[in-house]
C-alpha positions as CSV (number, residue, x, y, z in Angstrom):
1,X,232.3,-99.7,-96.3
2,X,236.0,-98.5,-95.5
3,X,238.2,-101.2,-93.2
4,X,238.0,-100.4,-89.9
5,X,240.6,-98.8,-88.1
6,X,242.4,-99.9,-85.1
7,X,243.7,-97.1,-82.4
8,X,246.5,-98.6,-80.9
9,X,246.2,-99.4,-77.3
10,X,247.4,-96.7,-74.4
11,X,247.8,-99.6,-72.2
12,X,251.4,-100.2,-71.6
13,X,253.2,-103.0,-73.1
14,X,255.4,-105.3,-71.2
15,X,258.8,-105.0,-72.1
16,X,260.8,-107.5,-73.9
17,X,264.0,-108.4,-71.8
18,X,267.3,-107.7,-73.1
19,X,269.0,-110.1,-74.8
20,X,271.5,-111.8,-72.8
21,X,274.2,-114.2,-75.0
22,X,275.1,-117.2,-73.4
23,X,277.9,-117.6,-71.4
24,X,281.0,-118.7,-72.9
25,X,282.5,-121.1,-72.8
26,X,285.3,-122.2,-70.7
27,X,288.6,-122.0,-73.7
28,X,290.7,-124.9,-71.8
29,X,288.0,-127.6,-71.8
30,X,285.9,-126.5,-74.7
31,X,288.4,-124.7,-76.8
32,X,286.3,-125.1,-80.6
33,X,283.2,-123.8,-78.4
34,X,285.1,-120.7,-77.0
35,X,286.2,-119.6,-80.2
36,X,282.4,-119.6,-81.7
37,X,281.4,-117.2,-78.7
38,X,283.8,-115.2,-79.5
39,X,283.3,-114.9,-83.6
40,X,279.4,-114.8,-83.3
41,X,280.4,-111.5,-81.2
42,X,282.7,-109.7,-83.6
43,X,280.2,-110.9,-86.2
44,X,277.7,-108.7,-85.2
45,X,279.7,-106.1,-83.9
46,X,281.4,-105.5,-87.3
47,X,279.6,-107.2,-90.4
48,X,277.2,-104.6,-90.5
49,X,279.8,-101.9,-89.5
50,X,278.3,-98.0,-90.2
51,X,280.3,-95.0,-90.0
52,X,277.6,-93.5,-87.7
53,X,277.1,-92.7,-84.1
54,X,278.3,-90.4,-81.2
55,X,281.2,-89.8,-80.0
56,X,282.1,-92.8,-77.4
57,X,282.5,-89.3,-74.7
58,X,279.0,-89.2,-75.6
59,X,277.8,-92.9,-75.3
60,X,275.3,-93.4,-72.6
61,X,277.9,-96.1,-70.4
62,X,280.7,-94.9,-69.2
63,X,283.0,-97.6,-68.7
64,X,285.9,-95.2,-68.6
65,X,284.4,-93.4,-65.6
66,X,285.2,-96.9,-63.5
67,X,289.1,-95.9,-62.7
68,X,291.1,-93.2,-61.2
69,X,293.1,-90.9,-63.9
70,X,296.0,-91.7,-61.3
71,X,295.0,-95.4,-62.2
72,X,295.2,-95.5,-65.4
73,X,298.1,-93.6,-66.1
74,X,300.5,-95.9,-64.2
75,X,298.3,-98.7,-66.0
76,X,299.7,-97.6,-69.4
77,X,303.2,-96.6,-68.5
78,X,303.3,-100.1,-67.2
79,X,301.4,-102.1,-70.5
80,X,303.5,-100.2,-72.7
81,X,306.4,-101.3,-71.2
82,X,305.1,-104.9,-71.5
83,X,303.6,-104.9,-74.6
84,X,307.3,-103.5,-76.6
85,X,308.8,-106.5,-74.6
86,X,306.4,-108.7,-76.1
87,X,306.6,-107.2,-79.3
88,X,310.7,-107.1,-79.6
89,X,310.4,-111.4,-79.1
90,X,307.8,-111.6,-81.6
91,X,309.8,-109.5,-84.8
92,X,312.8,-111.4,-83.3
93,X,310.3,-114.9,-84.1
94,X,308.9,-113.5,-87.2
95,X,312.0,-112.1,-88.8
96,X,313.9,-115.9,-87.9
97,X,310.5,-118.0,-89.2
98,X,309.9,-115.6,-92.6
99,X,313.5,-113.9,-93.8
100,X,315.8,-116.7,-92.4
101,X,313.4,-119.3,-92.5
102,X,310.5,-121.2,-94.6
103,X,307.1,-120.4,-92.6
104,X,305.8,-118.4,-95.5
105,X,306.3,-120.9,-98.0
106,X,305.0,-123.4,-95.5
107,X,302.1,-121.4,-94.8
108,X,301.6,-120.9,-98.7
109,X,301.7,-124.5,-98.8
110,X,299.9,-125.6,-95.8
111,X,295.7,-127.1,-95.6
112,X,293.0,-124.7,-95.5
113,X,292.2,-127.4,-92.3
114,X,296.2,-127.3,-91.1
115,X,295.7,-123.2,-90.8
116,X,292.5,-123.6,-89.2
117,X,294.0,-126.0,-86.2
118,X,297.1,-123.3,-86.1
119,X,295.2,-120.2,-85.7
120,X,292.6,-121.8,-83.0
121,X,295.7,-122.9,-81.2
122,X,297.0,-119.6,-81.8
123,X,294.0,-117.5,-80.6
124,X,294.0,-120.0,-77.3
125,X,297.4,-119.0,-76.8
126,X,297.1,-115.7,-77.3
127,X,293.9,-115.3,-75.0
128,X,295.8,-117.2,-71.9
129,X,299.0,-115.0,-72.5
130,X,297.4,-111.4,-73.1
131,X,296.5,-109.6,-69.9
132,X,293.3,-108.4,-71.0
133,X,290.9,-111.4,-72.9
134,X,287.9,-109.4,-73.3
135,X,289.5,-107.1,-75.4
136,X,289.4,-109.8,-78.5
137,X,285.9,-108.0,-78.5
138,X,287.9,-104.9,-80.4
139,X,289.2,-106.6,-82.7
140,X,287.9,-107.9,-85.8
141,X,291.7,-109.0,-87.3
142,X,290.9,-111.9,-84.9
143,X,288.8,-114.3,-86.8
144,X,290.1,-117.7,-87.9
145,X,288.7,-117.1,-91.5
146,X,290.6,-113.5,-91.7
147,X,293.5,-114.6,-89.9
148,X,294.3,-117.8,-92.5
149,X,292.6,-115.9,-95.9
150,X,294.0,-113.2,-98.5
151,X,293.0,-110.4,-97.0
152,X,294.4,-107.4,-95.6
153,X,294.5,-108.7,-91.8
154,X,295.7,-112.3,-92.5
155,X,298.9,-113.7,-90.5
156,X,301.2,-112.8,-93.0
157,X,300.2,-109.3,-93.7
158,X,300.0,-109.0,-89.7
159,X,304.0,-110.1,-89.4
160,X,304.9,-108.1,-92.0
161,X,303.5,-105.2,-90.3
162,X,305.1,-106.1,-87.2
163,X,308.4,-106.4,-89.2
164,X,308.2,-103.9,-90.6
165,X,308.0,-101.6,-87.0
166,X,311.8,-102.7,-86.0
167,X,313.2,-105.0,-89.1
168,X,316.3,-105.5,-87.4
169,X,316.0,-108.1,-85.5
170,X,317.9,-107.0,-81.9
171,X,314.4,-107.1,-80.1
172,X,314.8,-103.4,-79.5
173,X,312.3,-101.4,-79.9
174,X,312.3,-97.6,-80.2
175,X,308.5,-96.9,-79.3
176,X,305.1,-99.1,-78.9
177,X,303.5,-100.3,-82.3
178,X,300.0,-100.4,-82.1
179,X,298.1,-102.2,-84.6
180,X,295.1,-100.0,-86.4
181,X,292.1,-100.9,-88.0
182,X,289.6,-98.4,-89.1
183,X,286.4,-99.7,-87.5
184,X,287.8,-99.9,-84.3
185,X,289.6,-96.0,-85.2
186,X,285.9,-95.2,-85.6
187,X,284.2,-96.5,-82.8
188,X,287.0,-95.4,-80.2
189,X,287.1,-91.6,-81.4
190,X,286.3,-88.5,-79.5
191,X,286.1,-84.9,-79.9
192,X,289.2,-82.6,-78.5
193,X,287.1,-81.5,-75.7
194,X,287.1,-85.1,-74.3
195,X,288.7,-85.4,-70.7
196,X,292.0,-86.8,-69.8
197,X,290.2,-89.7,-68.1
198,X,288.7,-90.7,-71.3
199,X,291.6,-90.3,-73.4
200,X,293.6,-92.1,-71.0
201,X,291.1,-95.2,-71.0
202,X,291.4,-95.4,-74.7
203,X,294.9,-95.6,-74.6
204,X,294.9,-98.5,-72.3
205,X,292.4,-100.0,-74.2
206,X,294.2,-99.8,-77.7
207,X,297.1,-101.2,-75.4
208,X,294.7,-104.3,-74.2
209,X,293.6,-104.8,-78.1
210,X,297.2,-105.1,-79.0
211,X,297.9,-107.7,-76.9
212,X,295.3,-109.8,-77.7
213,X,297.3,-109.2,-81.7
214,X,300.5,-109.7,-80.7
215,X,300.1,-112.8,-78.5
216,X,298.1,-114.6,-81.0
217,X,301.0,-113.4,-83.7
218,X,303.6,-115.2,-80.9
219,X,301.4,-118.2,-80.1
220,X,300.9,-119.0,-83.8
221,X,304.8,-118.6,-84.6
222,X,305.1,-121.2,-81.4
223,X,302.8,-123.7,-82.3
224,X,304.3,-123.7,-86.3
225,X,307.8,-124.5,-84.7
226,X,306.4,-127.2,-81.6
227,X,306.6,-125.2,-79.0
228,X,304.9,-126.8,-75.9
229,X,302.6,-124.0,-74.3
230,X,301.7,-124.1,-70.3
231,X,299.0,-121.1,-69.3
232,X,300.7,-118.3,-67.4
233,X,299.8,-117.8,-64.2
234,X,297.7,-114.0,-63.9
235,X,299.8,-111.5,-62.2
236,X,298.2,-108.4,-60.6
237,X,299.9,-105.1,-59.8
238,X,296.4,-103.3,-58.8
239,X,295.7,-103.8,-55.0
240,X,292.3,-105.0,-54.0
241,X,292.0,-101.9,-52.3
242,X,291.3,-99.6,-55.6
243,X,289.2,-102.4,-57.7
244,X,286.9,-102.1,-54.0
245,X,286.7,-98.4,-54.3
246,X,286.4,-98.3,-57.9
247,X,283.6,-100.9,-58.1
248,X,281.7,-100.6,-54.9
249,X,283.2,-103.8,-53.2
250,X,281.8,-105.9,-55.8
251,X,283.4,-108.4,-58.6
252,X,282.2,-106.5,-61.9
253,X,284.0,-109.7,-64.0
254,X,281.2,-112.6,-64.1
255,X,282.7,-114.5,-67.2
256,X,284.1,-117.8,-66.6
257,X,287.9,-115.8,-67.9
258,X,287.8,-113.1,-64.9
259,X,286.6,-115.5,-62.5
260,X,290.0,-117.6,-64.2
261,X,292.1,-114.8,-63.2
262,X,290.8,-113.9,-59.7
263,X,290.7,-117.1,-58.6
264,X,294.6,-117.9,-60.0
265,X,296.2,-114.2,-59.1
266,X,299.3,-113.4,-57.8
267,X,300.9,-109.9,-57.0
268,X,303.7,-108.8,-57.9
269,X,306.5,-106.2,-57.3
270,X,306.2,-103.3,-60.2
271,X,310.0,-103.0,-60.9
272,X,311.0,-107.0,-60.6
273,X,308.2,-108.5,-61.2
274,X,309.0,-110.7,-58.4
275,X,306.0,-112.5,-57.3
276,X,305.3,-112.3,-53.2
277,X,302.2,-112.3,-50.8
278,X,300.5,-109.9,-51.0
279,X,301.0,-108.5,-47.1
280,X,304.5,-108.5,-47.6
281,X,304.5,-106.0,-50.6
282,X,304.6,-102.8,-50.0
283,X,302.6,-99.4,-51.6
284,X,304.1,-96.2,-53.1
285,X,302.7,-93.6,-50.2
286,X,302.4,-90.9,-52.7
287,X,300.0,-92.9,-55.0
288,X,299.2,-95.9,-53.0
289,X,298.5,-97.5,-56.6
290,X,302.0,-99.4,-57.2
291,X,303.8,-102.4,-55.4
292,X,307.2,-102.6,-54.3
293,X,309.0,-105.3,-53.1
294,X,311.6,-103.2,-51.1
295,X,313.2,-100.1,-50.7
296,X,315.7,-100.9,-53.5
297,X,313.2,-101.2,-56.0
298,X,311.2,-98.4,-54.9
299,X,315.0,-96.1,-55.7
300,X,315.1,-97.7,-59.0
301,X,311.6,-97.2,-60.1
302,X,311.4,-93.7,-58.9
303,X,312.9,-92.1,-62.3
304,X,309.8,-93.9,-64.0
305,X,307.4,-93.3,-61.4
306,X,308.2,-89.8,-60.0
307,X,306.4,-88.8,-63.5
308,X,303.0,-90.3,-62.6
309,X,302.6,-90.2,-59.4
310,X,300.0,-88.6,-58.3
311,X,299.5,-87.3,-62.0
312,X,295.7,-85.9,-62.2
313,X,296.1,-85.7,-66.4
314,X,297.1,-87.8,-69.2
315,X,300.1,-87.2,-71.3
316,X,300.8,-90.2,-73.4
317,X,304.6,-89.0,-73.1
318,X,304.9,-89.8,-69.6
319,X,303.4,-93.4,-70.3
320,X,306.8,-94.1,-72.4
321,X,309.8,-95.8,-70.4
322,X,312.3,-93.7,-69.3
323,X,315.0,-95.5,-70.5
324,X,315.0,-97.4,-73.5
325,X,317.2,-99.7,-73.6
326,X,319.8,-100.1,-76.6
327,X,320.4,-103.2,-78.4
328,X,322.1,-105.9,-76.1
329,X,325.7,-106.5,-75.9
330,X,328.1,-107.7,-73.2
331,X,332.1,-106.9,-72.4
332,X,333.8,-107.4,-75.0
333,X,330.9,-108.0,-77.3
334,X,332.0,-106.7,-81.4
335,X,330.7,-104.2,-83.0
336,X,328.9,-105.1,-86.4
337,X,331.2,-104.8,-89.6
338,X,329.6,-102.8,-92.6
339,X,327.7,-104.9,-94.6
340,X,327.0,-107.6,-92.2
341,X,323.6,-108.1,-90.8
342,X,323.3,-110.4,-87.6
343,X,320.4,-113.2,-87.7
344,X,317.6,-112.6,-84.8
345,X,319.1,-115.8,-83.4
346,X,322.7,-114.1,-83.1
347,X,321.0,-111.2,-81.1
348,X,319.4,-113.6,-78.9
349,X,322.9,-115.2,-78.0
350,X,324.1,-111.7,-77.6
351,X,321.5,-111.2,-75.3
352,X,322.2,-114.1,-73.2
353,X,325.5,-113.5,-73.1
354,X,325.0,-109.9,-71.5
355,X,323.5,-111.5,-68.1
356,X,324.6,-111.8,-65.1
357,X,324.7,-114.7,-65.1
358,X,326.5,-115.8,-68.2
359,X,329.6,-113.3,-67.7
360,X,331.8,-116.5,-67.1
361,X,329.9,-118.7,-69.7
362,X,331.3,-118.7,-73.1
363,X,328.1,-119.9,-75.5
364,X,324.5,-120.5,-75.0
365,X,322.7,-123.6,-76.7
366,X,319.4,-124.8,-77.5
367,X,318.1,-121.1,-77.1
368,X,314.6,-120.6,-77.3
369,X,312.8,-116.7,-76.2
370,X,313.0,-117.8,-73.2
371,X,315.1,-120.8,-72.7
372,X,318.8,-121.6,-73.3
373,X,321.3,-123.9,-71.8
374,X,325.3,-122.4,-71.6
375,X,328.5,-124.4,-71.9
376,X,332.2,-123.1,-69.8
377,X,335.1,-124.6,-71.4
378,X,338.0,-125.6,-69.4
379,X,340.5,-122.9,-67.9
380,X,343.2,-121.6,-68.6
381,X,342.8,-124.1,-71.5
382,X,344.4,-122.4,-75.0
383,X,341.3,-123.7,-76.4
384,X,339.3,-121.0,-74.1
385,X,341.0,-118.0,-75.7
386,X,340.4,-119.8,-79.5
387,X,337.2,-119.8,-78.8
388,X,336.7,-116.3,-77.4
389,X,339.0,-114.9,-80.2
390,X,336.7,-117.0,-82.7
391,X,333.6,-115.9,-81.4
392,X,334.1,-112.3,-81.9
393,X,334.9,-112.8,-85.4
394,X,332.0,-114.8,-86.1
395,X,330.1,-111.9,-84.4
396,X,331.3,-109.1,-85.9
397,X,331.3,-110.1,-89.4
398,X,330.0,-114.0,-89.7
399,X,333.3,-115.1,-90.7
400,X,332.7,-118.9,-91.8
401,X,336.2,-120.1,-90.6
402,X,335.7,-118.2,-87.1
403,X,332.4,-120.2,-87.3
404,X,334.0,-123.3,-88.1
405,X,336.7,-123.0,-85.3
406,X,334.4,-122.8,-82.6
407,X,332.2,-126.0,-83.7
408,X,335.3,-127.9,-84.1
409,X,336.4,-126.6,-80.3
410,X,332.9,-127.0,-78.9
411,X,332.8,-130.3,-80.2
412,X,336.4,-131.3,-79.4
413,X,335.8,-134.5,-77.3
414,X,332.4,-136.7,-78.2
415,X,331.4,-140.0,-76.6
416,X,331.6,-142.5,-79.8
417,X,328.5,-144.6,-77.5
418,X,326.3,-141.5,-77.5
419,X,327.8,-139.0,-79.6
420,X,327.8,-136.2,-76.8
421,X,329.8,-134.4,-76.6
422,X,332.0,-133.4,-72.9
423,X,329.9,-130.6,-72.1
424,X,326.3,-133.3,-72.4
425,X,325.3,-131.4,-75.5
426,X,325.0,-133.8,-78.9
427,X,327.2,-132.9,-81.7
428,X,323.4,-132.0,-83.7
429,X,322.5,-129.5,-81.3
430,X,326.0,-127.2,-81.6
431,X,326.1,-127.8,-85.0
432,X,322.1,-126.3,-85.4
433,X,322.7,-124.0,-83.0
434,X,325.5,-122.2,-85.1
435,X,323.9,-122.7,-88.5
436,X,320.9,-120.8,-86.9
437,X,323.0,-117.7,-86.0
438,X,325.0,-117.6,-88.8
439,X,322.5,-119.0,-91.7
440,X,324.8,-121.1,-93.0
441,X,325.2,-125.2,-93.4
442,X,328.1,-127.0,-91.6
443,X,329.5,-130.0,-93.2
444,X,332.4,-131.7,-94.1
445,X,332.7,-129.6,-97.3
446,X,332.2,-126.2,-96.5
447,X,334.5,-126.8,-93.6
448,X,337.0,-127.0,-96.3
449,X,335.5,-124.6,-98.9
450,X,335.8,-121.8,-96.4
451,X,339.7,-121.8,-95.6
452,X,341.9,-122.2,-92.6
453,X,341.2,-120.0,-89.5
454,X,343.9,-117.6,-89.3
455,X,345.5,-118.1,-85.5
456,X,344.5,-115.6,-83.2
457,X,347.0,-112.1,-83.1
458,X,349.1,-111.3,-79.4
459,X,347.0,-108.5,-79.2
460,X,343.2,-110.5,-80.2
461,X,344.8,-112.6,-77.2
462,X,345.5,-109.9,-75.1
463,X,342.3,-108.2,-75.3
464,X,340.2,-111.5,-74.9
465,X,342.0,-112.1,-71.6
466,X,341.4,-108.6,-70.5
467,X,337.7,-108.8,-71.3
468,X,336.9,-112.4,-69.8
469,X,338.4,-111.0,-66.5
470,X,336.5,-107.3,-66.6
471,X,333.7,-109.9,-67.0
472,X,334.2,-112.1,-64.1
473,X,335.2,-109.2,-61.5
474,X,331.7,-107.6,-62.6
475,X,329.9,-110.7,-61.8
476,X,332.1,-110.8,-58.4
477,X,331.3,-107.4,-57.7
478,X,327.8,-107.5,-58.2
479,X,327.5,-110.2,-55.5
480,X,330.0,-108.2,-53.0
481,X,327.6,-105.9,-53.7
């Protein structure tokens, strides 16, 4: 007698409920536990990655529907201004750590276990300095066992590729680089026929993935070289106004990060970045999107702005800055002899030099990205115009006795007690200071294998004098001013 057969049932079945991952965890109190949330994510997002599927135009959920083209336009002129800034400091880090320095043979050399500690510190960095978290979601580089392994997207092959986007060190930067990987390529593509609003939201999302990149890239780079880290506090340039129209009134972010960031925001002017209350900013009336702290920034913005505001399509163009800014260089400041190539630490002192601020200082110590302390020496001492006469030598062409000269003028007068010298920096942080910039080793000996320093021309004289004062009277006027 054949089995017998079973009709299945036309009663409706009950509906198993989505699955909902757990939260995750908070990264500052339960940083190993944060990072597992985040792996078993991209784990199942992309180890069993297909070339297959729609369009993302033609995906069911719309995310890119949730902002204003307007929106999202100034949101990626404004990220892609950020994200080259970020990305000029990092090839400036990565260029001083790998071509002038020893991380890569460290790192060659370094514990399976000691990489693992450095990239979870550098992926909790990274995800408290990036302005968009979630976006670790997109991208698979980010996984502690890629990041310290052989493969294609480890840290080293990451740098490299960073380098290799502006390998001179001056931390400027010509255009965005955006990291690419082809799963994420894939799963972001659309047809030609796509709106503007779509391929704008794209954009800003490739913009958000890099971030996540490039901050963990800077935050691993800090924690190799010490570097104390302190979270960032969140600063928003979006009024409440449009995330209220956008989303209803209601808080689409329920993950312990957003509610991070909500809770800890600040605004912020769009030009300065100065941070205020909020009632006493001030929105464009064109676009009503962007934050001014005055007038005067409002006039300086408007080159920049006056291309998106109000713009109803996307041009990725218009997201560019208007003006990009040249390498940095102050009055006075050499230009670089043929054959000479200035360490990222030499820009950065160029840099700092080219402030305001620092138009009557005459060197910068201990400098860090973002950190630096600056010496005046005594005027109208000869030793001042030595030194000035010096230092552009040293900059144009690294001369070793120019190099020499001003370590022996910096360090002229030292306390035999404490061994600081008259300006209350040590003797070992000018001499490290200029063997940074100038790759070299200062001692006794090569102090005497490099030569005398030939005494400064009338003319080198002359035109040191004029500088210094051009310098002054432009920091006079821009006070009168």
């Amino acid at each position: 007698m054949p089995p017998r057969t079973h009709y299945p049932s036309h009663k409706p079945q009950p509906r198993r409920p989505a699955r909902r991952p757990p939260p995750r965890p908070d990264r500052h109190t339960d940083r190993q536990g944060w990072n597992r949330w985040f792996e078993t994510e991209l784990a199942l997002k992309y180890d069993s990655f297909k070339y297959s599927g729609p369009c993302i135009e033609d995906l069911p959920t719309a995310q890119w529907k949730c902002h204003t083209i307007q929106y999202q336009n100034l949101e990626i002129a404004g990220r892609t201004e950020q994200l080259m800034t970020t990305e000029g400091k990092v090839i400036d880090l990565a260029l001083e750590n790998i071509r002038f320095g020893t991380f890569e043979k460290d790192w060659s050399a370094m514990s399976m276990e000691r990489k693992r500690e450095l990239a979870l510190e550098a992926l909790y960095r990274g995800s408290c300095a990036c302005p968009g978290d979630n976006f670790r979601h997109f991208c698979p580089e980010l996984r502690i066992e890629g990041l310290i392994g052989d493969g294609e997207y480890n840290v080293m092959n990451l740098l490299k590729r960073l380098i290799a986007h502006s390998p001179s060190g001056s931390r400027y930067i010509k255009d965005v680089f955006l990291f690419e990987h082809p799963y994420v390529s894939h799963g972001y593509r659309y047809s030609s026929t796509a709106p503007d609003l779509l391929k704008a939201w794209v954009r800003a999302s490739m913009l958000y993935r890099n971030f996540c990149i490039v901050d963990t890239l800077h935050g691993l780079l800090d924690a190799y070289n010490g570097r104390p880290f302190i979270p960032t506090t969140f600063v928003k340039h979006q009024p409440k106004e449009h995330h209220d129209k956008a989303h209803g009134g209601k808080n689409c972010c329920d993950n312990s990060h957003c509610k991070e960031m909500n809770a800890n925001k600040k605004y912020a002017c769009s030009k300065c970045s100065k941070i205020m209350e909020r009632s006493k900013l001030k929105l464009c009336s064109g676009c009503k999107l962007t934050f001014y702290c005055g007038g005067e920034c409002q006039k300086k913005d408007w080159a920049q702005h006056k291309k998106l505001c109000g713009k109803q399509d996307f041009d990725p163009e218009c997201a560019l800055p208007h003006s990009l800014k040249g390498p940095a260089d102050f009055i006075g400041c050499p230009p670089v002899s043929a054959g000479y190539t200035r360490t990222p630490a030499l820009w950065r002192q160029i840099e700092y030099l080219s402030k305001p601020d620092s138009q009557e200082r005459l060197y910068h110590f201990d400098t860090g990205p973002d950190t630096t302390r600056s010496i005046v020496l005594p005027f109208p001492a000869g030793a001042h115009e030595f030194f000035l006469v010096a230092r552009r030598r040293a900059m144009a062409s690294g001369s070793i006795p120019a190099v020499h000269m001003m370590f022996n003028i910096a360090t002229n007068s030292v306390d035999p007690a404490t061994g600081i010298t008259w300006n209350g920096l040590s003797v070992e942080q000018i001499r490290k200071q200029f063997e940074r910039e100038y790759h070299i080793k200062i001692t006794e000996e090569t102090m005497r294998a490099a030569g005398p320093f030939e005494l400064p021309t009338q003319r080198e004289l002359k035109e040191e004098r004029e500088f210094y004062q051009r310098r002054v009277e432009s920091v006079h006027m821009k006070v009168q001013g």
